[in-house]
N, CA, C and O atoms as a CHARMM CRD file, in Angstrom:
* protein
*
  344
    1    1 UNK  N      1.67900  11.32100  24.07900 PROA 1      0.00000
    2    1 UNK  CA     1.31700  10.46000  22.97400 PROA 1      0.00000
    3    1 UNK  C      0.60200   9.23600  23.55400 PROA 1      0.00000
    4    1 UNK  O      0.84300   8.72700  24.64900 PROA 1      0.00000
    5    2 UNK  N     -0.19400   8.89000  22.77700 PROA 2      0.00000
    6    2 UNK  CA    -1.50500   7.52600  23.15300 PROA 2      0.00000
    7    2 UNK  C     -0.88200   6.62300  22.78900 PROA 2      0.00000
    8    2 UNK  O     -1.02700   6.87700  21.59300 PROA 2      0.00000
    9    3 UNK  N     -0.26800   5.72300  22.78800 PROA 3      0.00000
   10    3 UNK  CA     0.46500   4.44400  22.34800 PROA 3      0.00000
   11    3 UNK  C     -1.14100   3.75300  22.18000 PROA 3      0.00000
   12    3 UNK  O     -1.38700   3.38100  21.03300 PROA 3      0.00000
   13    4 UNK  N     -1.90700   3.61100  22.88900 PROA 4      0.00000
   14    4 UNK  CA    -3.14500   2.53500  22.77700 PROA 4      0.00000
   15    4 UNK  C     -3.98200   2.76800  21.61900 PROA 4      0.00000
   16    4 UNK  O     -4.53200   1.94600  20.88600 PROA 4      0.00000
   17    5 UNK  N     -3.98100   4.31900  21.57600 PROA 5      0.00000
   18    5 UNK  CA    -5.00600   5.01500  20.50600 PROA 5      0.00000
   19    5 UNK  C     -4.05200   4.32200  19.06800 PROA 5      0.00000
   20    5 UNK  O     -4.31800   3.47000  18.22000 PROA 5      0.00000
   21    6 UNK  N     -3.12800   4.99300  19.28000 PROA 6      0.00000
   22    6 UNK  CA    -2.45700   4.59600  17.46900 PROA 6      0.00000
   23    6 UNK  C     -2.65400   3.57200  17.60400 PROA 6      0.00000
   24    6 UNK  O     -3.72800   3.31600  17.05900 PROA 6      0.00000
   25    7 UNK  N     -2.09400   2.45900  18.18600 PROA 7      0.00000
   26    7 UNK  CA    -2.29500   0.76600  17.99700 PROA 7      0.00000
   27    7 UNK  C     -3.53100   0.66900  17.42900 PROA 7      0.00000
   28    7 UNK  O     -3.59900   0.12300  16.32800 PROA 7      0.00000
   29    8 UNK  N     -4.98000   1.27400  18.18300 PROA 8      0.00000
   30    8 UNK  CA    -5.99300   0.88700  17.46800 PROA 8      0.00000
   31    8 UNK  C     -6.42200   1.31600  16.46000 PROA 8      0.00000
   32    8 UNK  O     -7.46800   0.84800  16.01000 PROA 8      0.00000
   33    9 UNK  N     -5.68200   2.42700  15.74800 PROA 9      0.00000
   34    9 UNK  CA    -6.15600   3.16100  14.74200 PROA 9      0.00000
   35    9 UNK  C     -5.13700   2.56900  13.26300 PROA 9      0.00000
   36    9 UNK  O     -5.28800   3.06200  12.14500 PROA 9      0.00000
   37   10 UNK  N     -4.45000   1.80600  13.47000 PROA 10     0.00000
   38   10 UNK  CA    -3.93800   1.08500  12.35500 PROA 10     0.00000
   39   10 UNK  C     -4.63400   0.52200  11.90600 PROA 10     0.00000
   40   10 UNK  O     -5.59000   0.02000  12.49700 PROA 10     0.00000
   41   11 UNK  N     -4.41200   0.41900  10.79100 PROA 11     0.00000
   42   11 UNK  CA    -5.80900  -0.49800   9.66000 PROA 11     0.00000
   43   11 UNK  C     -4.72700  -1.73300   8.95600 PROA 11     0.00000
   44   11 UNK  O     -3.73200  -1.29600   8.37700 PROA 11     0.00000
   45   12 UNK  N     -4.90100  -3.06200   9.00400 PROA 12     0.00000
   46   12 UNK  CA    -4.22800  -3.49400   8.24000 PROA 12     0.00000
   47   12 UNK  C     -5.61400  -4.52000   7.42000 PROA 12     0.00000
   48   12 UNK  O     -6.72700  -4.85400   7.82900 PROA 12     0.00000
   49   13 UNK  N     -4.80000  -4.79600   5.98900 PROA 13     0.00000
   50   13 UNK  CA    -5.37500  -5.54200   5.10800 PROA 13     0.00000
   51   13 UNK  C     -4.61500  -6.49000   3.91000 PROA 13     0.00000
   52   13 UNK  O     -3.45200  -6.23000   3.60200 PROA 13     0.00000
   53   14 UNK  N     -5.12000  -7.25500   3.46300 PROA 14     0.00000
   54   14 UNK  CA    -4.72800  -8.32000   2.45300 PROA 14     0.00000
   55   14 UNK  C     -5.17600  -8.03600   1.36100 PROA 14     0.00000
   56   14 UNK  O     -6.39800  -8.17900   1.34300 PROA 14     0.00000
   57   15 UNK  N     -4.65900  -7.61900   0.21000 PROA 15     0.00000
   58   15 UNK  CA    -5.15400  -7.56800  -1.32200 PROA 15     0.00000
   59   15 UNK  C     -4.56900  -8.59500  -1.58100 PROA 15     0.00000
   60   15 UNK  O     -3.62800  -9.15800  -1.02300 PROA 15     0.00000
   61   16 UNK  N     -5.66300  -9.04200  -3.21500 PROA 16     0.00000
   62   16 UNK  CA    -5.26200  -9.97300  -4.19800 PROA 16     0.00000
   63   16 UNK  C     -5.26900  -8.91300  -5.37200 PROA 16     0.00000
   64   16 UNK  O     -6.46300  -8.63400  -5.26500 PROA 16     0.00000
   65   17 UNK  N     -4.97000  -8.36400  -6.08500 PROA 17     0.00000
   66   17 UNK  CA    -4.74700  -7.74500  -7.22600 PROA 17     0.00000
   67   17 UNK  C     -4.31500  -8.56700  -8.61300 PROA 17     0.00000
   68   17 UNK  O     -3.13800  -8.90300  -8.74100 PROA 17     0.00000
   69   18 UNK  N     -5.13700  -8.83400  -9.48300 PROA 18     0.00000
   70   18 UNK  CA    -5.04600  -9.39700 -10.68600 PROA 18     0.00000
   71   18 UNK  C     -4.91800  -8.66800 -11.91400 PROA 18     0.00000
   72   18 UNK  O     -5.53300  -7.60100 -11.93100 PROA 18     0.00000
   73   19 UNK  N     -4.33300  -8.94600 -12.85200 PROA 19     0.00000
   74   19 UNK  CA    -4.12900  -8.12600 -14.02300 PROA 19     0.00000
   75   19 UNK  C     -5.65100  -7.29900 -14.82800 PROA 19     0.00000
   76   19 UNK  O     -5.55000  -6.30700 -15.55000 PROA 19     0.00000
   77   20 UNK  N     -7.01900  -8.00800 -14.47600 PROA 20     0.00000
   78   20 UNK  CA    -8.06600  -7.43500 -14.90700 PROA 20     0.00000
   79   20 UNK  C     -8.43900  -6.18200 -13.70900 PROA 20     0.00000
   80   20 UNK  O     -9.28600  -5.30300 -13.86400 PROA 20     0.00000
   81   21 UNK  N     -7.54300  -6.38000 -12.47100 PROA 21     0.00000
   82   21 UNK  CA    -8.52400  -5.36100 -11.83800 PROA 21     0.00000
   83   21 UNK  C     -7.75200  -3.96300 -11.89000 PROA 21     0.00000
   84   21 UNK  O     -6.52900  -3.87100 -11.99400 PROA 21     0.00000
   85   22 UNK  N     -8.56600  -2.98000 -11.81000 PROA 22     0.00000
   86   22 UNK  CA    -7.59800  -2.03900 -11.81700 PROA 22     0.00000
   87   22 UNK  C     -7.99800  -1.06700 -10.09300 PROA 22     0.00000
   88   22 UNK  O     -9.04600  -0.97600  -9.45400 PROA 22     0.00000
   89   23 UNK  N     -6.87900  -0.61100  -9.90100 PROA 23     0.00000
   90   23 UNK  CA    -7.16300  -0.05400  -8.70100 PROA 23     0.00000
   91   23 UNK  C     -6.51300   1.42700  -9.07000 PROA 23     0.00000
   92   23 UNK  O     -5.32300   1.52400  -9.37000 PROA 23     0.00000
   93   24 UNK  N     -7.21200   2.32900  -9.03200 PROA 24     0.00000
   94   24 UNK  CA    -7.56900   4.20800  -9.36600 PROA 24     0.00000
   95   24 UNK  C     -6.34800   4.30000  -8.49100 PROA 24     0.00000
   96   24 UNK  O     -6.10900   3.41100  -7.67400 PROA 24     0.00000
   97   25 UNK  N     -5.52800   5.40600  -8.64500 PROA 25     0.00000
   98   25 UNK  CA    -4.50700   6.31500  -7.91800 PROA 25     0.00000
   99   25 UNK  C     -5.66300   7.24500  -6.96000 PROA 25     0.00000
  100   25 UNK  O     -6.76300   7.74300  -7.20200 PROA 25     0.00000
  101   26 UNK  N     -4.93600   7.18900  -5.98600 PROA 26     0.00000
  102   26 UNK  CA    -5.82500   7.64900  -4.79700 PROA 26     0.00000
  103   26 UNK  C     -5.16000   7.76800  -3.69900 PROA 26     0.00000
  104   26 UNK  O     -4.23600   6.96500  -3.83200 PROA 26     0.00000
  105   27 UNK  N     -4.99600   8.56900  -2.10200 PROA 27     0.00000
  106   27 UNK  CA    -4.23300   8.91500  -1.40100 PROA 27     0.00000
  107   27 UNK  C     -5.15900   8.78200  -0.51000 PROA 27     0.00000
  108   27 UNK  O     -6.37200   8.57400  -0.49200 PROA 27     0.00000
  109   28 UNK  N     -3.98800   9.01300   0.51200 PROA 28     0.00000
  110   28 UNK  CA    -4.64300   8.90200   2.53400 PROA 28     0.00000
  111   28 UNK  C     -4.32700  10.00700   2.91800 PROA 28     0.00000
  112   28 UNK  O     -3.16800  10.08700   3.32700 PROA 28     0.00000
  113   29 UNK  N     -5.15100  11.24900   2.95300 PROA 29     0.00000
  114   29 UNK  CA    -4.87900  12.48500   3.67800 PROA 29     0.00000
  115   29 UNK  C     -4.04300  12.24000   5.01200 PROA 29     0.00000
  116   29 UNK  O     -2.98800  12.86200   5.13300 PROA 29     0.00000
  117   30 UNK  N     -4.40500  11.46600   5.91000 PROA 30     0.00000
  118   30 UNK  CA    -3.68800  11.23400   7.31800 PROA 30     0.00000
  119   30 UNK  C     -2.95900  10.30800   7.65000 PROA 30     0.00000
  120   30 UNK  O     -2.49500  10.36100   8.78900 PROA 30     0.00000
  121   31 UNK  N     -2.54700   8.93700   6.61600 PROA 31     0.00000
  122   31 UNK  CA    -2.21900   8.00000   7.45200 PROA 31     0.00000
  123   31 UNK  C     -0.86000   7.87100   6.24200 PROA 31     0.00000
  124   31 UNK  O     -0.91400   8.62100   5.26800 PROA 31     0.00000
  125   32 UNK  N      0.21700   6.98100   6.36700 PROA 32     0.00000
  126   32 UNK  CA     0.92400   6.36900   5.00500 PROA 32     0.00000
  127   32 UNK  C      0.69000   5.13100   5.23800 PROA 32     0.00000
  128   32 UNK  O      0.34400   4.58000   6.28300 PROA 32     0.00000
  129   33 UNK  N      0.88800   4.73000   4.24500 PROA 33     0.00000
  130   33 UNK  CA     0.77200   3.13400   3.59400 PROA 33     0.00000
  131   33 UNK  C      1.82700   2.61300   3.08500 PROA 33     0.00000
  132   33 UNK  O      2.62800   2.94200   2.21000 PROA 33     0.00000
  133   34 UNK  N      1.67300   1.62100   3.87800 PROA 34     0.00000
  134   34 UNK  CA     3.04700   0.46400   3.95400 PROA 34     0.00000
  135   34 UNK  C      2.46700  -0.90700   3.03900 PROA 34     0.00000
  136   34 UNK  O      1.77000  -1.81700   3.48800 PROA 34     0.00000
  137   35 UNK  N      2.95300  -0.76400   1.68700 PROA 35     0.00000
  138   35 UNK  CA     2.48300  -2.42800   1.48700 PROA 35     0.00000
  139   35 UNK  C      3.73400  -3.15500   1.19100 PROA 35     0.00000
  140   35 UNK  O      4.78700  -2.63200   0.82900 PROA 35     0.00000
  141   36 UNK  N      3.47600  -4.63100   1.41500 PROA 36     0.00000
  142   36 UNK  CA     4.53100  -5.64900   1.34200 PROA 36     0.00000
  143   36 UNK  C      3.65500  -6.92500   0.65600 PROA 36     0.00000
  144   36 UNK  O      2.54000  -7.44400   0.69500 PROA 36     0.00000
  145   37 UNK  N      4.92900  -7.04700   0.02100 PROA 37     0.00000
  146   37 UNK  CA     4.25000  -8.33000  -1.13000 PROA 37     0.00000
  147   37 UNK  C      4.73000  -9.51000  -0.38000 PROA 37     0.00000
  148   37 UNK  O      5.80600  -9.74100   0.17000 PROA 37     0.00000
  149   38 UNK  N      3.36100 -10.37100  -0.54000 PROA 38     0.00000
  150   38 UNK  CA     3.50100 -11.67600   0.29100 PROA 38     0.00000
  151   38 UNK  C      3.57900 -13.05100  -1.23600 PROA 38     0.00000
  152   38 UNK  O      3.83600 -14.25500  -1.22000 PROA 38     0.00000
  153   39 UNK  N      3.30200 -12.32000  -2.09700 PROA 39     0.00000
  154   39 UNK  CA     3.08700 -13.57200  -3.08100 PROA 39     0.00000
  155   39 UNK  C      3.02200 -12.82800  -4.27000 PROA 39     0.00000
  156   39 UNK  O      2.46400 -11.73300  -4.20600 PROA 39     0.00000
  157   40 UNK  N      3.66100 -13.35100  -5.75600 PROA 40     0.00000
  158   40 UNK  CA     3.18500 -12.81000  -6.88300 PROA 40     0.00000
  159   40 UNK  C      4.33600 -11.77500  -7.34800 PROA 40     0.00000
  160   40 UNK  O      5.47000 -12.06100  -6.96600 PROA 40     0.00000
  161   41 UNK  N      4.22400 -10.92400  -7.91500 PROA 41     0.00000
  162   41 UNK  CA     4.51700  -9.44200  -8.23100 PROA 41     0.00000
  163   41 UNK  C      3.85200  -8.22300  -9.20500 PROA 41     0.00000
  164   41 UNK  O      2.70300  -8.22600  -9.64800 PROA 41     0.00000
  165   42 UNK  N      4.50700  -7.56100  -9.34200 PROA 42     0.00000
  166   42 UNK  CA     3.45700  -6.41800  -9.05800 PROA 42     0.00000
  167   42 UNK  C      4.49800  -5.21300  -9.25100 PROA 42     0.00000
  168   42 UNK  O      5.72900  -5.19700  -9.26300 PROA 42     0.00000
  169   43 UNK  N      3.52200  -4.20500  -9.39800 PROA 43     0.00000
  170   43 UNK  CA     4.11100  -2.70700  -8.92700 PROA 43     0.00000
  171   43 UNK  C      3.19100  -1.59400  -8.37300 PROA 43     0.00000
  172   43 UNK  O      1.97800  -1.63500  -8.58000 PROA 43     0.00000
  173   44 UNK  N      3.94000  -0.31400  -7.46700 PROA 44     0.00000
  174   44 UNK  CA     3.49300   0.09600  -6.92600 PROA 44     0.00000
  175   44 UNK  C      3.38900   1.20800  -7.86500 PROA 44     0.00000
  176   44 UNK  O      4.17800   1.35300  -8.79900 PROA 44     0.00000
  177   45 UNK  N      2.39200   2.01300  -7.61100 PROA 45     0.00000
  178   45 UNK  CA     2.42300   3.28300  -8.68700 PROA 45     0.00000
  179   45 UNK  C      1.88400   4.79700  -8.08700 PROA 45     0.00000
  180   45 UNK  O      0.85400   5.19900  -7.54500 PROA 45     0.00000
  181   46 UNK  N      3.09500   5.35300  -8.47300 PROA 46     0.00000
  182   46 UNK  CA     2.92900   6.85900  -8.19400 PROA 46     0.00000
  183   46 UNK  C      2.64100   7.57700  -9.35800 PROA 46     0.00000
  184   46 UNK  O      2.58600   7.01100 -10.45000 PROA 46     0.00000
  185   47 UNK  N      2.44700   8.81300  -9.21400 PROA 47     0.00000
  186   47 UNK  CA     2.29900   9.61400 -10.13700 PROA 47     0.00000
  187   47 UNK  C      3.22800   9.87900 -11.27200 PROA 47     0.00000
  188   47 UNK  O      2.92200  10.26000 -12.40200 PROA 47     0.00000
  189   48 UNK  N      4.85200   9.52100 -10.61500 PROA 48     0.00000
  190   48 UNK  CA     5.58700   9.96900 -11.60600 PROA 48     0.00000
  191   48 UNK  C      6.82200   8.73700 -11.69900 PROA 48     0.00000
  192   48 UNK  O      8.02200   8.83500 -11.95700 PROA 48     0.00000
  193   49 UNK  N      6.08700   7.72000 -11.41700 PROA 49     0.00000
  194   49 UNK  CA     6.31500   6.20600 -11.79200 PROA 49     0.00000
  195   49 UNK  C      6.30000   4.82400 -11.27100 PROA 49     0.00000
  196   49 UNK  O      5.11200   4.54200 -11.11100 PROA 49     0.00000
  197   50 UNK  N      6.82100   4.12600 -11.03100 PROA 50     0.00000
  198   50 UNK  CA     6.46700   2.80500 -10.61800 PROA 50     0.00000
  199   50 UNK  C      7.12700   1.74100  -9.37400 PROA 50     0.00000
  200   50 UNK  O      7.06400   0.95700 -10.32100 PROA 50     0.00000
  201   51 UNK  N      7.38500   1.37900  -8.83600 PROA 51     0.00000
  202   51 UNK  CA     7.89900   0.42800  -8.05000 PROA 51     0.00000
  203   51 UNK  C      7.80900  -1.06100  -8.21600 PROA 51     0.00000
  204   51 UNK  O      6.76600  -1.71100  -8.14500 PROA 51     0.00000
  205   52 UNK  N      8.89300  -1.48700  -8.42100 PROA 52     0.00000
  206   52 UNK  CA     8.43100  -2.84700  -8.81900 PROA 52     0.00000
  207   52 UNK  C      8.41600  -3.76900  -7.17800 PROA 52     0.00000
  208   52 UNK  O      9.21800  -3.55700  -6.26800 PROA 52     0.00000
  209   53 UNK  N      7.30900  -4.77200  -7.15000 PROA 53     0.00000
  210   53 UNK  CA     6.99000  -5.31300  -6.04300 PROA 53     0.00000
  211   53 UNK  C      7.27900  -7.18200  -6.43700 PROA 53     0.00000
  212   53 UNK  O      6.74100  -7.86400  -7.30800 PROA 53     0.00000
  213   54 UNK  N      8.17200  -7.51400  -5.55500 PROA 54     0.00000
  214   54 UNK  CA     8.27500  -9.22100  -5.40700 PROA 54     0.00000
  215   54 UNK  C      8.01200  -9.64400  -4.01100 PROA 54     0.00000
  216   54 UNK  O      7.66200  -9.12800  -2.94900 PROA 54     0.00000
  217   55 UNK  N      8.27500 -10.59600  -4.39200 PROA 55     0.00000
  218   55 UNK  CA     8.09200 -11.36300  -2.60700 PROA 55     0.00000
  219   55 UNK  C      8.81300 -10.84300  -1.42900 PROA 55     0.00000
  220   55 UNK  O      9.81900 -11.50600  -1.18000 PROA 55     0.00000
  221   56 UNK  N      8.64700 -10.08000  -0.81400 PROA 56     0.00000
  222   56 UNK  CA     9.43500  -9.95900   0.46900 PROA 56     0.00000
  223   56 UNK  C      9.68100  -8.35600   0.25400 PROA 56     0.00000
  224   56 UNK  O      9.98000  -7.71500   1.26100 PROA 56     0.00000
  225   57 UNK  N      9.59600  -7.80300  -0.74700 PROA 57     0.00000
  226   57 UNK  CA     9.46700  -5.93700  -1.14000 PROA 57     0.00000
  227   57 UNK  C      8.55700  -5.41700  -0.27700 PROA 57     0.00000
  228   57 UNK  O      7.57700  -6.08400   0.05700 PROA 57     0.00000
  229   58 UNK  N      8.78900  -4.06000   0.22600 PROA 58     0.00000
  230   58 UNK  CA     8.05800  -3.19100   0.54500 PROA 58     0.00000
  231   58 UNK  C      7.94500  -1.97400  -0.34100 PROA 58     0.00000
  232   58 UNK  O      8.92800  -1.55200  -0.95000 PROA 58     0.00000
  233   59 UNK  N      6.80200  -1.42700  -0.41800 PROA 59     0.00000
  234   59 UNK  CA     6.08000  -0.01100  -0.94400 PROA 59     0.00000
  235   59 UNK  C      6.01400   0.69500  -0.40100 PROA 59     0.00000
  236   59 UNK  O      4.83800   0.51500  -0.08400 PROA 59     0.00000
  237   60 UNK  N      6.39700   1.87300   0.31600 PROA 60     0.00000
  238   60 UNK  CA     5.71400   2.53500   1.12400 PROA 60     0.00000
  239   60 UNK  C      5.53300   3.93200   0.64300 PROA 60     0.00000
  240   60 UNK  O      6.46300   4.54300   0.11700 PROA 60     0.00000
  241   61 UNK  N      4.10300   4.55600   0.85100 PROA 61     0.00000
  242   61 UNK  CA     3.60200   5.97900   0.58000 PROA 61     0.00000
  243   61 UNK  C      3.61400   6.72800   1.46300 PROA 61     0.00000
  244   61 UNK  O      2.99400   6.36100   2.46100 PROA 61     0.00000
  245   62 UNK  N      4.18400   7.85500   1.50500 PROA 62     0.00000
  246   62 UNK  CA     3.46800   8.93000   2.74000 PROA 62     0.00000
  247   62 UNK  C      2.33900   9.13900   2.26700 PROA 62     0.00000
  248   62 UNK  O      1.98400   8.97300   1.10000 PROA 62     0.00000
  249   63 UNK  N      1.56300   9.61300   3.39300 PROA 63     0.00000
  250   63 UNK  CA     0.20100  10.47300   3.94400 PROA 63     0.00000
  251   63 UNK  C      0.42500  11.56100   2.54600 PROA 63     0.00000
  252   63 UNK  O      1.48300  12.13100   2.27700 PROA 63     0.00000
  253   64 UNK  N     -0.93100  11.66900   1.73000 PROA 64     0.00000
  254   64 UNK  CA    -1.11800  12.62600   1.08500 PROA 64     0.00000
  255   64 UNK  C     -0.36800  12.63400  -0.54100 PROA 64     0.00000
  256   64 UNK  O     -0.55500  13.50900  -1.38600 PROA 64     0.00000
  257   65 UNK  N      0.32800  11.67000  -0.66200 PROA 65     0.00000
  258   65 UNK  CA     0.75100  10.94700  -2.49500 PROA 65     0.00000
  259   65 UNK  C     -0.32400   9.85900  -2.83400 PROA 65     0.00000
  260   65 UNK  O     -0.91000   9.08400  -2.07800 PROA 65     0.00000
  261   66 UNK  N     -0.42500  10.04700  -4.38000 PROA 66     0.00000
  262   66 UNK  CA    -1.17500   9.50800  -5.35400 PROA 66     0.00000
  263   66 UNK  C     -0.67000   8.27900  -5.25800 PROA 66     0.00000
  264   66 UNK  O      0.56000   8.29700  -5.28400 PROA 66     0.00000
  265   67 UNK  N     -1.23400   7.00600  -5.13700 PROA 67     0.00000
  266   67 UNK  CA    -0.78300   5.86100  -5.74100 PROA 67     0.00000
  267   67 UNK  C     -1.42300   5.41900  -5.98900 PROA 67     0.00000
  268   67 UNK  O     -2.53600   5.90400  -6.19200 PROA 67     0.00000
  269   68 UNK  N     -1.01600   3.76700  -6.18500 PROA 68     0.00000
  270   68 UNK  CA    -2.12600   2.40600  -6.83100 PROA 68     0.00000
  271   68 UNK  C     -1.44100   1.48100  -6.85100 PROA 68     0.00000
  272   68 UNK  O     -0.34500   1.51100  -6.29100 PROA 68     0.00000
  273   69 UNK  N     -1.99800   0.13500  -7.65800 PROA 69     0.00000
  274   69 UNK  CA    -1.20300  -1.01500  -7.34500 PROA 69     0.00000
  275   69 UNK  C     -1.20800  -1.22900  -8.72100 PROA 69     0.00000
  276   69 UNK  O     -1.99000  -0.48000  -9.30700 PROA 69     0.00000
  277   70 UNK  N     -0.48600  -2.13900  -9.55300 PROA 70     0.00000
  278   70 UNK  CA    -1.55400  -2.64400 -11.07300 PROA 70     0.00000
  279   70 UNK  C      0.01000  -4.06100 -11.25900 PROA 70     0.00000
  280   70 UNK  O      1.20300  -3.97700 -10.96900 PROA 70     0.00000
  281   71 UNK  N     -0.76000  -5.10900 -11.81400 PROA 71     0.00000
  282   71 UNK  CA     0.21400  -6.51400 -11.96000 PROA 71     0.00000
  283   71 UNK  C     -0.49700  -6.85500 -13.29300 PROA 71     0.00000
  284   71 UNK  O     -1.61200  -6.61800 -13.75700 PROA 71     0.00000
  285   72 UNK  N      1.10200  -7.80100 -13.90400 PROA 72     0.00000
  286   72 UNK  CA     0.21700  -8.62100 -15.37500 PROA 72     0.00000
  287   72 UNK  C     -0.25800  -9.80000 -15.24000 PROA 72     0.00000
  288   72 UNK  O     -0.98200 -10.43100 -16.01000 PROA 72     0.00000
  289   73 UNK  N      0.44700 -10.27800 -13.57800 PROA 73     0.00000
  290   73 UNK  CA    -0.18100 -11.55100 -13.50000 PROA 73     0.00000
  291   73 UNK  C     -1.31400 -11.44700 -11.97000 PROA 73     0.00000
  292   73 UNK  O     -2.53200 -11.33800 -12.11000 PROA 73     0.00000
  293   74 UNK  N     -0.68600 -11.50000 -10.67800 PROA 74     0.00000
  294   74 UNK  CA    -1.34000 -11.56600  -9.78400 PROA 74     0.00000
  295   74 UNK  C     -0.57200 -11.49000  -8.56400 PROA 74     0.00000
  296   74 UNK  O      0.07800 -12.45800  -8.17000 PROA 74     0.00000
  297   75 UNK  N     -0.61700 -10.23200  -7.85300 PROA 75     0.00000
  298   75 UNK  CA    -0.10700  -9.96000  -6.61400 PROA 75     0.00000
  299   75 UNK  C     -1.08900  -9.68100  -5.57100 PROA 75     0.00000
  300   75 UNK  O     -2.17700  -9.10500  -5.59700 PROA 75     0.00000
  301   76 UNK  N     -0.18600 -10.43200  -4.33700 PROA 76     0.00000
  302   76 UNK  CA    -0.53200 -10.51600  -2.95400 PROA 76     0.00000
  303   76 UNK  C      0.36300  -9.28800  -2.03200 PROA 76     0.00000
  304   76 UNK  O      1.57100  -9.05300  -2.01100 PROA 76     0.00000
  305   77 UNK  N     -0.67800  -8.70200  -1.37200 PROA 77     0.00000
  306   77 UNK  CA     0.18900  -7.69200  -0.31400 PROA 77     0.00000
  307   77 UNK  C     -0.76400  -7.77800   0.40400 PROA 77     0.00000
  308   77 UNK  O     -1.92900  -8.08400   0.15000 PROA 77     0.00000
  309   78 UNK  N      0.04500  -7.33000   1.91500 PROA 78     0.00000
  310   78 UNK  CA    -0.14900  -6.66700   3.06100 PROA 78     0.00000
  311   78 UNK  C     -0.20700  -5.73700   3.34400 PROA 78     0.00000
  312   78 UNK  O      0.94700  -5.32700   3.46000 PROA 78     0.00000
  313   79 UNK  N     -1.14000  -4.72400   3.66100 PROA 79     0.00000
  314   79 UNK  CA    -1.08600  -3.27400   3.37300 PROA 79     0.00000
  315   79 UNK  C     -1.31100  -2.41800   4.80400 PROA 79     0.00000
  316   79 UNK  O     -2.38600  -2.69600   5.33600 PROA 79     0.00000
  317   80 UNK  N     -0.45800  -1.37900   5.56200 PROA 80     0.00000
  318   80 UNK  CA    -0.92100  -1.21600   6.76700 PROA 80     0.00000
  319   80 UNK  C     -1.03200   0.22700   6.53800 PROA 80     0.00000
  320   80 UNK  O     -0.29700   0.89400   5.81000 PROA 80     0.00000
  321   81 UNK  N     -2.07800   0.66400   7.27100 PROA 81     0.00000
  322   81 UNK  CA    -2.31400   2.37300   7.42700 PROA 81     0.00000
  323   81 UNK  C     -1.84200   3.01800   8.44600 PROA 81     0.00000
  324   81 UNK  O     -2.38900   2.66600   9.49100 PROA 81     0.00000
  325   82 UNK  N     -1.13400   3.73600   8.55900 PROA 82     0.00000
  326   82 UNK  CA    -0.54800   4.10200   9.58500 PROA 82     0.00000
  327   82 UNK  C     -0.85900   5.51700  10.18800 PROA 82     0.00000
  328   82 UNK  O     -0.43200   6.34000   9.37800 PROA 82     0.00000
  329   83 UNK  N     -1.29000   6.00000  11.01500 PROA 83     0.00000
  330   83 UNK  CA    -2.12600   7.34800  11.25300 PROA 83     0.00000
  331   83 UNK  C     -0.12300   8.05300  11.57500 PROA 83     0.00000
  332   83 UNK  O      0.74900   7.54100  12.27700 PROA 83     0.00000
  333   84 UNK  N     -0.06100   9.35700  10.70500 PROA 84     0.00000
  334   84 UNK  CA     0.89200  10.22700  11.03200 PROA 84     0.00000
  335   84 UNK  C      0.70000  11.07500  12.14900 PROA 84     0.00000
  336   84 UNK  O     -0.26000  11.84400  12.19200 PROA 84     0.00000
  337   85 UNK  N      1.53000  10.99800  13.04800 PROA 85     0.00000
  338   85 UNK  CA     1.81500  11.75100  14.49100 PROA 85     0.00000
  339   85 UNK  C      2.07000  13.15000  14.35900 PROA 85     0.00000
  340   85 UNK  O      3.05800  13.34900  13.65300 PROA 85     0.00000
  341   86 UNK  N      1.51000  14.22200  14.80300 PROA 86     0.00000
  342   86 UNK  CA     2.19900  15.18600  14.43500 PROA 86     0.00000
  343   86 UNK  C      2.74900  16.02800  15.70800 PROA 86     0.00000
  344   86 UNK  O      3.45300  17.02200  15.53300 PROA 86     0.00000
C-alpha cells in the first residue's frame, strides 16, 4: 500500500450551501465522502432519507450511494474524498 499516493489523492473542500441552492443527488464511484458541519445546519440526503447536520456532525457516504446536501437556512461543511482501498 502507497501511504503517499492516498495522502495525495484525497480531495478536501468547503461548501456554503444555502436554502436557494440546490445540489442534485449524485455519487463517487471510487472514493466515500466524509462531510462535517462547521457552521449552520443542514441535512444530508440519501435516497431513502435524510441526515440531519449541526455543528460538529458528521455525514458520511460510501463510494457508490446517491446523495446531496439541501438546508432552509445556510450550512457550512467540510467535505473529504476519500479514494477506497481495495
Amino acid at each position: 500500500m502507497d501511504l503517499e499516493n492516498i495522502k495525495a489523492s484525497v480531495v478536501t473542500n468547503v461548501y456554503h450551501i444555502n436554502a436557494e441552492k440546490n445540489v442534485p443527488l449524485h455519487k463517487h464511484p471510487k472514493n466515500d465522502e466524509i462531510f462535517y458541519c462547521i457552521k449552520g445546519e443542514g441535512f444530508g440526503v440519501l435516497e431513502n432519507g435524510e441526515v440531519q447536520l449541526t455543528v460538529g456532525k458528521a455525514f458520511i457516504v460510501p463510494a457508490g450511494v446517491m446523495h446531496a446536501l439541501r438546508t432552509d437556512s445556510n450550512l457550512y461543511v467540510t467535505s473529504f474524498l476519500v479514494p477506497v482501498i481495495e
